[in-house]
N, C-alpha and C positions, 0 to 999 in steps of 0.2 A: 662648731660642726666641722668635722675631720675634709677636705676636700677631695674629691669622688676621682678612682682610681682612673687616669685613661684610658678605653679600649684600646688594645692593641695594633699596631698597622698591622694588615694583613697584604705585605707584596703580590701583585701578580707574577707569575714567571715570564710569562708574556701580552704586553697589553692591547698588541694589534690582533690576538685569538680572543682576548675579552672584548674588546670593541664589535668585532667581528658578529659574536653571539646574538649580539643587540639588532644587529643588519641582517639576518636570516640566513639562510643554507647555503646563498649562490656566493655571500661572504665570506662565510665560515670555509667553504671547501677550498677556496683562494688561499685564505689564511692559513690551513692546516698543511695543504700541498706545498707554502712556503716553508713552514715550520719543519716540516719530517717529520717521523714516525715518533722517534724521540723526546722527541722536543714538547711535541704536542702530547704526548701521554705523560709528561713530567706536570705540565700546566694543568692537563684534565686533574692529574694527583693533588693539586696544590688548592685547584677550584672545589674539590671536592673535601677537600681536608682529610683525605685518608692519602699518606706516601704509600701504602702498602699497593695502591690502583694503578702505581703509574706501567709493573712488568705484564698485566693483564693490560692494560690499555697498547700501550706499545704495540700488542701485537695486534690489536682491531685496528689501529691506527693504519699499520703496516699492510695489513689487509685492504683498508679503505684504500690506498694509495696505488696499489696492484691493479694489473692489468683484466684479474676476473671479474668478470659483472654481478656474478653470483656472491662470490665473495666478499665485493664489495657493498652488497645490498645486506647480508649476512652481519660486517662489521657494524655498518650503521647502522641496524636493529638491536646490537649489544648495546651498541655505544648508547644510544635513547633510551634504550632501559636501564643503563649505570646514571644519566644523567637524574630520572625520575626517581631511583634507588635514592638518591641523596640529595632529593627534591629541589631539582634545579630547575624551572618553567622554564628559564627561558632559553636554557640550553635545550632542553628537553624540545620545546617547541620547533628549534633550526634542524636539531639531528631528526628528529620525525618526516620534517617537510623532507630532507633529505632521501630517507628510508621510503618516503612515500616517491620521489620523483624517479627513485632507482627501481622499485620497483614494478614503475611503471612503466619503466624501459625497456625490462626484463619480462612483461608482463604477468608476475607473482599475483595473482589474486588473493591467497594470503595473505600476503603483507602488505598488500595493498589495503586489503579491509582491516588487519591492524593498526596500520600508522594511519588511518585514516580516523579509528577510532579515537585512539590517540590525541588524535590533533582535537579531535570535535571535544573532546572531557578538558585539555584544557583550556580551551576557547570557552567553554560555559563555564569552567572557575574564575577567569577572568571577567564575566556575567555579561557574555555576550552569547545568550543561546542561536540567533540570528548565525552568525560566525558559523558556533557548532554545528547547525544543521546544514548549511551549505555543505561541510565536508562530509558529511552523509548522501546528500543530495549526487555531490560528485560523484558518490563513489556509481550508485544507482547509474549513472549517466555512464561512466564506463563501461558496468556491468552491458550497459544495455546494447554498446556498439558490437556491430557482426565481430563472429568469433569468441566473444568476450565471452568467458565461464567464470563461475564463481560455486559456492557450496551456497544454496539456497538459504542456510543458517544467518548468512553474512546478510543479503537482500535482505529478510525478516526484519532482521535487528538495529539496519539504519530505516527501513521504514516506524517502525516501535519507539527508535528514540526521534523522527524527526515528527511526527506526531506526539511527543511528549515533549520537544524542545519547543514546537508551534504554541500549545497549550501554557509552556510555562511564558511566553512571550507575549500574552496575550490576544493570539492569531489563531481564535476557534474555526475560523470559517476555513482557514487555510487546514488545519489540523484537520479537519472535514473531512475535506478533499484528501490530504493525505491517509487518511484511513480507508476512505472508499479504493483510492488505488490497492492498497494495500492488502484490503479484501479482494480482489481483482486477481494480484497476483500469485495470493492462497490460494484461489478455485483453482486456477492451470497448476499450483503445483499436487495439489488434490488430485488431480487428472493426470499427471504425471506428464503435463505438458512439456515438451523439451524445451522449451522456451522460458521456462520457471528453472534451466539452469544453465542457458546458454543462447546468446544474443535477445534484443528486445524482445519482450513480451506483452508492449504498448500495439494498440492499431495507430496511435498517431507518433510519428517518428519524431518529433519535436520533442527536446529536451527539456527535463526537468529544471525549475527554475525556485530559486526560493521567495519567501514575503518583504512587503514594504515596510 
């Protein structure tokens, strides 16, 4: 029997930006504002196994690194969609949380309920539905503080999956309760309550909390 060819090494470009991935967002953005724009889009090219990624990277890189908030909340939405593009969890997961804390800075309610979904899809591939709905649970929690607006589509949709995440966890009772809210805050937006698109729509101000 012939003996079995060796997979190949695959070098990192750099191993303190792969380390980094492993340790989450507050790492990664250390690691990358070490690296430069350059640097870091040559390694995203190399993780990714396409060189063709690294003159489109560069430049979100470059962005991230920049002084706009917009901008920089902008690049890290590309960058967590290059990482998912070429199915990298766990990249995908740092650059999300990312995208999520910038643009909660910036206060984006879009992209707040994007990288929020985000984060929750792959937290349940990982087969922790508990996880998943927390980041749903969050997002509601934001939604609900004064001022906060959102497009009512986004509310619907983490109440839909956190009552389908409860169910698939075993947590009917909790599921319950989440549907009843949920019914609750279909009637006000029935009623074209303003409250069903901006600041809380609870009578009791205590925030949402997820199951044991």
């Amino acid at each position: 029997m012939a003996a079995e060819t060796p997979r190949p090494l695959t070098l990192t470009a750099d191993p303190r930006l792969d380390a980094a991935v492993a340790q989450g967002w507050e790492a990664m953005a250390v690691a990358i504002a070490a690296a430069g724009a350059i640097r870091a889009s040559r390694w995203l090219a190399r993780r990714a196994g396409d060189p063709d990624l690294a003159e489109t990277a560069e430049a979100l890189f470059a962005a991230l690194l920049g002084a706009d908030p917009e901008d920089r909340g902008e690049a890290l939405l590309a960058l967590a969609e290059v990482a998912e593009e070429v199915e990298d969890d766990p990249l995908a997961d740092a650059l999300w949380e990312g995208a999520l804390e910038s643009a909660e800075a910036t206060g984006d309610a879009d992209a707040i309920a994007e990288a929020t979904a985000r984060l929750a899809v792959l937290a349940e591939r990982l087969g922790d539905p508990l996880a998943a709905a927390e980041y749903r649970i969050a997002f509601l929690n934001w939604r609900r503080r004064p001022g906060h607006a959102s497009d009512p589509e986004a509310v619907e949709e983490a109440f839909d999956e956190i009552v389908r995440l409860a169910q698939r966890d075993g947590a009917q009772k909790e599921a319950a309760v989440w549907a009843y809210r949920q019914a609750c805050y279909a009637r006000l937006l029935e009623a074209n309550d303003e409250r069903a698109v901006e600041g809380d729509w609870e009578a009791d101000p205590e925030a949402y909390s997820g199951w044991a």
